[in-house]
Backbone as JSON, one array per atom type, in Angstrom:
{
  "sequence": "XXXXXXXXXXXXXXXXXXXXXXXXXXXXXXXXXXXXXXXXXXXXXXXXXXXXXXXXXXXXXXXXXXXXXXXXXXXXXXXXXXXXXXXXXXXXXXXXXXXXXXXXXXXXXXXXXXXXXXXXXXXXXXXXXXXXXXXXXXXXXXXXXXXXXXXXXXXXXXXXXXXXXXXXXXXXXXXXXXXXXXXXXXXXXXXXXXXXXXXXXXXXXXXXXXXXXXXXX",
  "N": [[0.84, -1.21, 0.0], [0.41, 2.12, -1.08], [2.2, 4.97, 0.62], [1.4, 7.71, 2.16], [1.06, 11.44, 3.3], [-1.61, 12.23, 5.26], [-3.83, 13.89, 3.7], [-5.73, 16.5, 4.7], [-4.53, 17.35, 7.2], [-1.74, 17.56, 6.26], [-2.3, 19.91, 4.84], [-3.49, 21.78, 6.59], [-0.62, 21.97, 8.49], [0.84, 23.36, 6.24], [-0.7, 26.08, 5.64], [0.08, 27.0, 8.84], [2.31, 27.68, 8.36], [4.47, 25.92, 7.94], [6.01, 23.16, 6.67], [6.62, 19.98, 4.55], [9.53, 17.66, 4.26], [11.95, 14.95, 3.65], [14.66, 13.25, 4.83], [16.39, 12.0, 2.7], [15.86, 11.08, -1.16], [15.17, 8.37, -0.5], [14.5, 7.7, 2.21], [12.1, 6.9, 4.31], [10.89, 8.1, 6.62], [9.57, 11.39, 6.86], [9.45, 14.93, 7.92], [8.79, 17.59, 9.53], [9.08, 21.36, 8.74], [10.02, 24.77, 9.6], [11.57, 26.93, 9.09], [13.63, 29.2, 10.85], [13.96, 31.8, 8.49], [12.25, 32.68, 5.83], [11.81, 32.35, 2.24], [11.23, 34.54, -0.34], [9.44, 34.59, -3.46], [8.71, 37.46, -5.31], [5.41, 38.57, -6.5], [4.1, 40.76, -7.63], [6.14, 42.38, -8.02], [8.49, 41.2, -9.29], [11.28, 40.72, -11.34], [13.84, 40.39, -14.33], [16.25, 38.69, -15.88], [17.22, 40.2, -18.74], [18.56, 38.85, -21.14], [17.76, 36.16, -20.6], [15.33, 36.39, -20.71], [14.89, 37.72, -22.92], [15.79, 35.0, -24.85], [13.52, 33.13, -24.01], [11.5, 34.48, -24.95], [11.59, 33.65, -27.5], [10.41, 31.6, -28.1], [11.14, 28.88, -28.63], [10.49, 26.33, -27.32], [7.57, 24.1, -26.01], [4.96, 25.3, -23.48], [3.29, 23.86, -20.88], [0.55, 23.31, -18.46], [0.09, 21.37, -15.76], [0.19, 18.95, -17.26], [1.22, 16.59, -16.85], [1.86, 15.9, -13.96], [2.36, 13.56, -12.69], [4.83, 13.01, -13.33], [6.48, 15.31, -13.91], [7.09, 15.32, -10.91], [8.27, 13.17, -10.2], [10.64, 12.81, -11.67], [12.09, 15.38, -10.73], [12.07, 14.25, -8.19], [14.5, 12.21, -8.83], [16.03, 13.68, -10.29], [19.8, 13.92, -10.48], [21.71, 16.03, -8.23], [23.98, 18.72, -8.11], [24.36, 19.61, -5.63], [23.24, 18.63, -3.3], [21.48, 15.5, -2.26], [18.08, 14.79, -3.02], [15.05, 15.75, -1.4], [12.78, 14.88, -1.34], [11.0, 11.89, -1.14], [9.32, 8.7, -1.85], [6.81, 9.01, -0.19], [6.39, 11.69, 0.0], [5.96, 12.33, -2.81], [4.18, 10.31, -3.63], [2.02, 11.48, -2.18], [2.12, 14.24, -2.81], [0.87, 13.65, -5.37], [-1.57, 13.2, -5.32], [-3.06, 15.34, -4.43], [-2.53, 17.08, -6.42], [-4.68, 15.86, -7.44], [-7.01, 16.14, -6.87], [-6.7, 18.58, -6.99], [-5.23, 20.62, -5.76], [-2.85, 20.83, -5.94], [0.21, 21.68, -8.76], [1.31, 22.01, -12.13], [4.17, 23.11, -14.04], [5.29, 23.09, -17.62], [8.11, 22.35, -19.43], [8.63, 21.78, -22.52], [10.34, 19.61, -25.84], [9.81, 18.88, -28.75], [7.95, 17.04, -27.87], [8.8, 16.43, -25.83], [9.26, 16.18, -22.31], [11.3, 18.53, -21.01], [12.06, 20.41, -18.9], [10.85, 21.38, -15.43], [8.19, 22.32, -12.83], [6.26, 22.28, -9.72], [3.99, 22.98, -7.45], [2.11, 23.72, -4.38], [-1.08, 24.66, -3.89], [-3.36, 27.07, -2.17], [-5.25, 29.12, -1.42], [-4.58, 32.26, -1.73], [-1.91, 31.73, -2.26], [0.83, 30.59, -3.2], [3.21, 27.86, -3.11], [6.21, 27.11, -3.75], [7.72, 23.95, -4.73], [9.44, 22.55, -5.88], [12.12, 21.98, -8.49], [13.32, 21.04, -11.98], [15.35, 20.81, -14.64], [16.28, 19.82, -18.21], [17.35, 20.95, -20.01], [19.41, 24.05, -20.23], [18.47, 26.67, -18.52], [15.74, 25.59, -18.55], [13.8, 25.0, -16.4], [13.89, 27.69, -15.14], [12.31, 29.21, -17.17], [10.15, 27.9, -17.12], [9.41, 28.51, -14.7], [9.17, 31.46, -15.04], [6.8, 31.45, -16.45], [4.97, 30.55, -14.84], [5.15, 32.42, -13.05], [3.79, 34.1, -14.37], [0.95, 33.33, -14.52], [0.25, 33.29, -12.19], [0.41, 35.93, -11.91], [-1.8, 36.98, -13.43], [-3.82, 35.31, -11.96], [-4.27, 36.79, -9.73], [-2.64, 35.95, -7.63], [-1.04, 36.49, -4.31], [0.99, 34.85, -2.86], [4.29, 34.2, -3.33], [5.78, 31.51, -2.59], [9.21, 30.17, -1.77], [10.66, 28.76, 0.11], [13.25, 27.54, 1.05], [16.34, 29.96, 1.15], [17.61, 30.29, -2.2], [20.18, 30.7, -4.29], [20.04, 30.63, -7.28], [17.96, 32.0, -7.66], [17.79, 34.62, -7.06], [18.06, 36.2, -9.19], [15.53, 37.04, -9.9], [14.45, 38.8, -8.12], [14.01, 37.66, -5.3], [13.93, 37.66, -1.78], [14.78, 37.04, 1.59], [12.74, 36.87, 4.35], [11.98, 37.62, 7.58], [10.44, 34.96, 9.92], [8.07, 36.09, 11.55], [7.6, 37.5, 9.94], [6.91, 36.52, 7.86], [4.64, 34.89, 8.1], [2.76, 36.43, 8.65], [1.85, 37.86, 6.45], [1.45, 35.26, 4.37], [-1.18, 34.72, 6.19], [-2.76, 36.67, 5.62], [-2.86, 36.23, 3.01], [-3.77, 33.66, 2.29], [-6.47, 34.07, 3.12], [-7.59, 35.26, 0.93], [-8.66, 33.42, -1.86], [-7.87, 32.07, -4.8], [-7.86, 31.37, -8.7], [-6.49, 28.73, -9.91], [-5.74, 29.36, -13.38], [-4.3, 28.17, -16.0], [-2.65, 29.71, -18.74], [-3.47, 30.1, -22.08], [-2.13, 31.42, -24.79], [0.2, 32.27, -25.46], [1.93, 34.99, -26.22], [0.34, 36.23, -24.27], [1.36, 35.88, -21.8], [3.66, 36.72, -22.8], [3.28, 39.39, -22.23], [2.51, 40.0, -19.95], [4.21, 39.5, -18.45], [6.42, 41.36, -19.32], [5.32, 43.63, -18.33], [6.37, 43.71, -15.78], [9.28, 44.57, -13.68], [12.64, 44.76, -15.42], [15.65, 43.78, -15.63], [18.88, 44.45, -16.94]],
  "CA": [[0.0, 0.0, 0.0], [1.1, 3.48, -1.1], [2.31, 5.1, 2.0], [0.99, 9.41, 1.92], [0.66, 11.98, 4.96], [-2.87, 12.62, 5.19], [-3.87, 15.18, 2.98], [-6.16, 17.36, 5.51], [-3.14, 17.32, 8.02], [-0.82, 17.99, 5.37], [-2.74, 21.31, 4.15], [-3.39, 22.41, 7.88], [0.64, 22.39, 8.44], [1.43, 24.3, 5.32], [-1.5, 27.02, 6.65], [0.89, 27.24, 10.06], [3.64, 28.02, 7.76], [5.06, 24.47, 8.0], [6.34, 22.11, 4.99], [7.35, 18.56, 4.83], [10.94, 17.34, 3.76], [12.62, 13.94, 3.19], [16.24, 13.32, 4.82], [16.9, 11.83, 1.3], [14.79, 10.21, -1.5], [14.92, 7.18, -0.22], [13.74, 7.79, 3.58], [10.92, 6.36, 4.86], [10.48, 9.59, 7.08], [9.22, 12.8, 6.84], [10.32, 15.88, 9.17], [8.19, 19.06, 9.13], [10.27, 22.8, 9.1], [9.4, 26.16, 9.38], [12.51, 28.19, 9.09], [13.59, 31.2, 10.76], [14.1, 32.93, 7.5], [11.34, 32.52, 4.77], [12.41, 32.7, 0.85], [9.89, 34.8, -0.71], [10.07, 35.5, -4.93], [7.56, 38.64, -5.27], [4.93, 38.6, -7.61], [4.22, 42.09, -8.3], [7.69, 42.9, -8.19], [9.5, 39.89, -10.02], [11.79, 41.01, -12.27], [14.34, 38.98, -14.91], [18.01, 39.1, -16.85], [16.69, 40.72, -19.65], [18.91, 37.96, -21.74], [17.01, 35.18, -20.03], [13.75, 36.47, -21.1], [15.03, 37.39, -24.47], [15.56, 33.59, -24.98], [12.41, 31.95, -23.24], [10.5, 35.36, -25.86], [12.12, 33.28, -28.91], [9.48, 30.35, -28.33], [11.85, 27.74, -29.14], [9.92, 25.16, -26.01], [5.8, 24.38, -25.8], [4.94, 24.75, -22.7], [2.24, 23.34, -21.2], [0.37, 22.94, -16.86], [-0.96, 20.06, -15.47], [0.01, 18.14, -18.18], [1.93, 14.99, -16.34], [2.64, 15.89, -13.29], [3.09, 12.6, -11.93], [5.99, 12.77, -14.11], [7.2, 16.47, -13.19], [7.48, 14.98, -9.68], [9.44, 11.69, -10.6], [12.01, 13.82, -12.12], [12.27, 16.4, -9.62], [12.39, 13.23, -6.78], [15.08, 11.38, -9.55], [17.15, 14.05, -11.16], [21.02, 14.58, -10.15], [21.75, 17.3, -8.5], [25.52, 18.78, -7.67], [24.91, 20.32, -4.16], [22.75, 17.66, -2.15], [20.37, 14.54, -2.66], [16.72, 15.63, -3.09], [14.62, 15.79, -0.32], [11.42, 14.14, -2.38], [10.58, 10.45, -0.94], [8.22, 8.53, -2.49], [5.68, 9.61, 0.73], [6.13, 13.07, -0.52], [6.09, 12.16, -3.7], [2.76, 9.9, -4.01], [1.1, 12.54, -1.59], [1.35, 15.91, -3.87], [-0.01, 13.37, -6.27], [-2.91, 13.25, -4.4], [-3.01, 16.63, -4.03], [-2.72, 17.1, -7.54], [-5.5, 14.71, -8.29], [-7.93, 17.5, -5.51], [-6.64, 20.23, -7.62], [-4.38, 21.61, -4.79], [-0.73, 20.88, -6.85], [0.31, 22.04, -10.15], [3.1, 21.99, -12.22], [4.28, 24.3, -15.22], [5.74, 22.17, -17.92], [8.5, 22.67, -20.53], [8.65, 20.44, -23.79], [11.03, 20.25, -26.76], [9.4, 18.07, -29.96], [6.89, 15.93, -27.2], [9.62, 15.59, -24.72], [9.61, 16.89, -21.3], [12.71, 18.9, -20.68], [11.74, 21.11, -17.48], [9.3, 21.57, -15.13], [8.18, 22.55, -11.53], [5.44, 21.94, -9.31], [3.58, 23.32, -5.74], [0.99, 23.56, -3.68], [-2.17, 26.18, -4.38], [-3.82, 27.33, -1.28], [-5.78, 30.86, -0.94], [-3.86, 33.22, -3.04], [-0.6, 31.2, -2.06], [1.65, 29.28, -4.49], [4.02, 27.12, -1.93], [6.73, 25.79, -4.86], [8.37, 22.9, -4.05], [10.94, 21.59, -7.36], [11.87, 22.06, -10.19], [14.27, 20.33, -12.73], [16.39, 21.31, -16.28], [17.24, 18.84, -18.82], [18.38, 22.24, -20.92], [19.86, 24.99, -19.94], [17.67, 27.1, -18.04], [13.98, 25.33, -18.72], [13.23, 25.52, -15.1], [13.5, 29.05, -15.38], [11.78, 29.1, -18.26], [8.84, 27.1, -16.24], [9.21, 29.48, -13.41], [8.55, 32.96, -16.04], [5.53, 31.25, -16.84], [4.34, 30.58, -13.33], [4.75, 34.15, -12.19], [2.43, 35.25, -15.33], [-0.22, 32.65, -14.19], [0.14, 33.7, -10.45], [0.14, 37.43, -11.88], [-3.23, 36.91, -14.11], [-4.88, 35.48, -11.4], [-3.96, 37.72, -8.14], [-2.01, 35.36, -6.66], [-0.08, 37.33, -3.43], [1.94, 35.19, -1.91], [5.14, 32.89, -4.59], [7.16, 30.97, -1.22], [10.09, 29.32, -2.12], [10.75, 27.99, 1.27], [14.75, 28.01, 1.78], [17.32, 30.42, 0.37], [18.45, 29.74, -3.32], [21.07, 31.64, -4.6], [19.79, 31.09, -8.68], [16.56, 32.55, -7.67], [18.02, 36.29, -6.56], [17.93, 37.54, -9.96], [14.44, 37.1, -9.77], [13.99, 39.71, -6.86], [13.59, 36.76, -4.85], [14.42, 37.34, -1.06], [14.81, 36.49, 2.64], [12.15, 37.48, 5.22], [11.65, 36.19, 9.05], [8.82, 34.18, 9.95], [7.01, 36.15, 11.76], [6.57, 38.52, 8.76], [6.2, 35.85, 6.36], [2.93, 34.16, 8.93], [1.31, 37.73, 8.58], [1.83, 37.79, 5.17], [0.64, 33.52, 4.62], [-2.33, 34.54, 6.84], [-3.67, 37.22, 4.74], [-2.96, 35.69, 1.43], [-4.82, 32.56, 2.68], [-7.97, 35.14, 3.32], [-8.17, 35.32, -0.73], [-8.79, 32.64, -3.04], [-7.53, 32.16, -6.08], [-7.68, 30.15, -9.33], [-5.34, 28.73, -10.91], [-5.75, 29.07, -14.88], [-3.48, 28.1, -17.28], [-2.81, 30.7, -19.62], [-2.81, 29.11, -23.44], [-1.25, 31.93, -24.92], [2.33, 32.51, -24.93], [1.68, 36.1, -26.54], [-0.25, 36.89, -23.2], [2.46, 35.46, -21.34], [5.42, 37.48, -22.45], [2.71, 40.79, -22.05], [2.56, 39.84, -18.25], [5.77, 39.64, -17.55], [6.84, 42.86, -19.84], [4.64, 45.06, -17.56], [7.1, 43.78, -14.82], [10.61, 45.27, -14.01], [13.08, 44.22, -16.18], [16.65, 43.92, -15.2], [19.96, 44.22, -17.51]],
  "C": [[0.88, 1.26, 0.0], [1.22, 4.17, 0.0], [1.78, 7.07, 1.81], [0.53, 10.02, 3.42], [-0.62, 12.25, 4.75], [-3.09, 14.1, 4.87], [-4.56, 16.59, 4.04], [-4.98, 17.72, 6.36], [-2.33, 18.39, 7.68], [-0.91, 19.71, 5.18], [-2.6, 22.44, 5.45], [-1.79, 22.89, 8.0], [0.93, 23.24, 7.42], [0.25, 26.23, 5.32], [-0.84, 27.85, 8.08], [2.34, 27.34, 9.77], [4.8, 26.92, 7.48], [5.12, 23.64, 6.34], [7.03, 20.94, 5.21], [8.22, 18.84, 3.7], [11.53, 15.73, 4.78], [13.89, 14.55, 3.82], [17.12, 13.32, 3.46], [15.84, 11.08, 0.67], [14.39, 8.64, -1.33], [14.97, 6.69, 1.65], [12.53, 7.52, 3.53], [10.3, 7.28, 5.78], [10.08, 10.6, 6.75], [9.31, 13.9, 7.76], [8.76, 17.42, 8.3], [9.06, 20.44, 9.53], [9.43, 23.87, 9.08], [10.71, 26.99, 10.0], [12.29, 29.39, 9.61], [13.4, 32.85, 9.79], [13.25, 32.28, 6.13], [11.94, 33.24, 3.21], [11.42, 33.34, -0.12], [10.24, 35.34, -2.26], [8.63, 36.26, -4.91], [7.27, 38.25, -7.39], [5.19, 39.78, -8.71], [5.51, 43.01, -8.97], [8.55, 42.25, -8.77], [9.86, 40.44, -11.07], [12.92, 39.88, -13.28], [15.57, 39.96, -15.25], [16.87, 39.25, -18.32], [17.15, 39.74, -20.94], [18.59, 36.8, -21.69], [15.56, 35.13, -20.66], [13.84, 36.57, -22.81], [14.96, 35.88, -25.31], [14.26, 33.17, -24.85], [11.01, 33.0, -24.52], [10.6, 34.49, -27.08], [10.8, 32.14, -29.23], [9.66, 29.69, -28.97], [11.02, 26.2, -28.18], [8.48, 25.32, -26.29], [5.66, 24.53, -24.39], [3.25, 24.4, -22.04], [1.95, 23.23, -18.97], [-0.56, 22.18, -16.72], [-0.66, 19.13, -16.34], [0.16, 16.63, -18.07], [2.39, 15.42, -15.2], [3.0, 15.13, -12.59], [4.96, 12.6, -11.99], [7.3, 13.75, -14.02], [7.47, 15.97, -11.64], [8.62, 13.9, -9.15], [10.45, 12.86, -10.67], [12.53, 14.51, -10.96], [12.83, 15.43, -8.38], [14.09, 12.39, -7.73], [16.36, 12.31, -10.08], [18.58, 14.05, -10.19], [21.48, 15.66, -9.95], [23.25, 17.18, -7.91], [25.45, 18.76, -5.7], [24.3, 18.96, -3.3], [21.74, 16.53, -2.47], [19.12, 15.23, -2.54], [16.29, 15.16, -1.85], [13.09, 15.34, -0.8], [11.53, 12.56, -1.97], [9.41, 9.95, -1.43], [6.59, 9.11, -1.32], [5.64, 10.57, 0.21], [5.75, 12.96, -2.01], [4.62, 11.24, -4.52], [1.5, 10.8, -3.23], [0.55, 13.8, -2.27], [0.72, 14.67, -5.09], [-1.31, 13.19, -6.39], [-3.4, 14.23, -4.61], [-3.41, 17.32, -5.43], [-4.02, 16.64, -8.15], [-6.97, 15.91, -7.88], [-8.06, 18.6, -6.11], [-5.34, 21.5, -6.9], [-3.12, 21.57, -5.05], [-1.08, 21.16, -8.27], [1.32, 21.85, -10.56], [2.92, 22.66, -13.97], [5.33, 23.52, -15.81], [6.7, 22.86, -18.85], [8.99, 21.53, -21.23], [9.33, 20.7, -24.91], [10.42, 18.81, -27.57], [8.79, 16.57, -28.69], [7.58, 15.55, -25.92], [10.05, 16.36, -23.91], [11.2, 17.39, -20.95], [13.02, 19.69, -19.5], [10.59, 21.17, -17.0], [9.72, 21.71, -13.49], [6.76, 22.34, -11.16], [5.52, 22.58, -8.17], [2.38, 23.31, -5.82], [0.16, 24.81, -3.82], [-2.67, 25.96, -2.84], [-4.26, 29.07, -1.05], [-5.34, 31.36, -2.46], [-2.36, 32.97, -2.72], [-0.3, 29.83, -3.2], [3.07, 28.76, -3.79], [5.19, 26.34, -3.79], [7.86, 25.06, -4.13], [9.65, 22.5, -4.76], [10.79, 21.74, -7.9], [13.26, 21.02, -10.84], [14.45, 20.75, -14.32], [16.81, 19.72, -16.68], [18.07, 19.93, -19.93], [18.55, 23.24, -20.11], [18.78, 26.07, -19.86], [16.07, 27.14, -18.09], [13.39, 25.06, -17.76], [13.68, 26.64, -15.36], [12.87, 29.66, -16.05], [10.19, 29.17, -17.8], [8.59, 28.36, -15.05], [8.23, 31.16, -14.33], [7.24, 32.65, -16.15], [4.64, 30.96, -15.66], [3.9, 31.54, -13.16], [3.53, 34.91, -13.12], [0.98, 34.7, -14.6], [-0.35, 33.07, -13.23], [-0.25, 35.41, -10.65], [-1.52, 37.9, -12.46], [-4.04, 36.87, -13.44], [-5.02, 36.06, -10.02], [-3.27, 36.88, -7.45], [-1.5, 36.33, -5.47], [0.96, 36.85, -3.0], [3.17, 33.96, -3.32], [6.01, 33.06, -3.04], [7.94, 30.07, -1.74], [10.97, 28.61, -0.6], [12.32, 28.24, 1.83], [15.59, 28.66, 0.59], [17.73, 29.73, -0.9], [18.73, 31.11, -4.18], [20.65, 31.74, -6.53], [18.42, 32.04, -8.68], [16.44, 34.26, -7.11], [17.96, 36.57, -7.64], [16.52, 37.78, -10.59], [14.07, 38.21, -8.92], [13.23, 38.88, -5.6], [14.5, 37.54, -3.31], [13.81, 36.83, 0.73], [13.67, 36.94, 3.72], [12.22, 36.5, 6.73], [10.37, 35.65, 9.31], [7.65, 34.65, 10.96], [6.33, 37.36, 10.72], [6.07, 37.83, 7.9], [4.65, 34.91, 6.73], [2.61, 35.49, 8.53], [1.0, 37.92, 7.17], [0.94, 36.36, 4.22], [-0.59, 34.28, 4.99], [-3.07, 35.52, 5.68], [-3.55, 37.0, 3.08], [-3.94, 34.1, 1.32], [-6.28, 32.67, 3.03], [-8.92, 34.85, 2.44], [-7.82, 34.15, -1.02], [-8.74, 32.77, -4.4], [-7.61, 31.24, -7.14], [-6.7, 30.26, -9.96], [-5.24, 27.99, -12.54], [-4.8, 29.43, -15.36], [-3.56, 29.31, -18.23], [-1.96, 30.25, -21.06], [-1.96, 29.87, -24.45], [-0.51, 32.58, -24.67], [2.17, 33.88, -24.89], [1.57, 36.9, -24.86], [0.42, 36.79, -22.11], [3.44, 36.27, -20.86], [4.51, 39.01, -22.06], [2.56, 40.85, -20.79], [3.67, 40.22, -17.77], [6.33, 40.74, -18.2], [5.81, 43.75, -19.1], [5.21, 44.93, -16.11], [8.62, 44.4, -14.99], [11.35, 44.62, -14.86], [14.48, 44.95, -15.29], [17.95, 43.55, -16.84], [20.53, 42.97, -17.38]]
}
């Protein structure tokens, strides 16, 4: 029998600012955290490398949400990374699929000729987008995946994009650090509003989202 934390539970903790994490992907455990210092990438304010976006404008990738995310989650629990083993166990890992299945996970896909090449996934709640992983098989198609997030999160009011612990590729985003008791006051009233989360099919409308945000050199 598939082993999963109980989804009600689950949702409650991430409500109290809390998030499950895996020692490694192949723990049988689960640990819940809530960091002193909260990683927050701003919606309203999310800006890019202006050479980053130039690329991802070229619409060389399809991309595509919801499409597999069993499959965005494999990966993400499976890929190789340099700095540390993933923190994705199959408990975590058959649970957001759950979650997914409810409506309450997503994942923002990128595809080159039918074949997944990036992608990321989190948790919806209120007007909160909790992301959890992402993964590149090219050169920057999680980032790619991410641009297209922030439009969807910007379309539909999202407030709060949590990235949970410090990551140093995600500062030239305007991504940063807060403490936790600003980032609970912040959680609490973004969990007030409800939000949906629609896909947005064209690209066009896409790059017009994110060009009415800052733009960085």
């Amino acid at each position: 029998m598939r082993k999963i934390i109980e989804l009600k539970s689950l949702l409650e903790f991430y409500k109290k600012a809390y998030f499950p994490m895996a020692d490694s992907k192949s723990s049988e455990e689960i640990k819940f955290y809530k960091p002193k210092l909260r990683f927050i990438i701003p919606i309203s304010e999310f800006h890019y490398p202006k050479k980053l976006f130039n690329e991802f404008k070229r619409g060389k990738y399809i991309f595509r949400v919801n499409y597999d995310f069993p499959k965005v989650i494999k990966l993400c629990k499976e890929i190789k990374r340099k700095d540390k083993d993933t923190w994705i166990n199959d408990i975590i890992l058959n649970t957001f699929i759950e979650l997914y299945k409810i409506g309450k996970s997503h994942s923002v896909e990128c595809y080159e000729n039918n074949k997944l090449i990036g992608g990321l996934y989190g948790l919806h709640l209120g007007s909160c987008f909790f992301g959890e992983s992402m993964f590149s098989f090219r050169t920057n198609t999680s980032k790619f995946c991410l641009l297209y997030l922030v439009a969807i999160l910007k379309k539909n009011n999202f407030l709060l994009l949590d990235s949970q612990f410090f990551n140093p590729h995600l500062v030239q985003f305007g991504a940063f650090e807060i403490e936790s008791k600003l980032y609970e006051k912040q959680l609490k009233k973004s969990l007030e509003k409800n939000c949906n989360f629609e896909a947005i099919e064209n690209f066009q409308e896409v790059l017009s989202i994110l060009q009415s945000n800052n733009q960085r050199s």
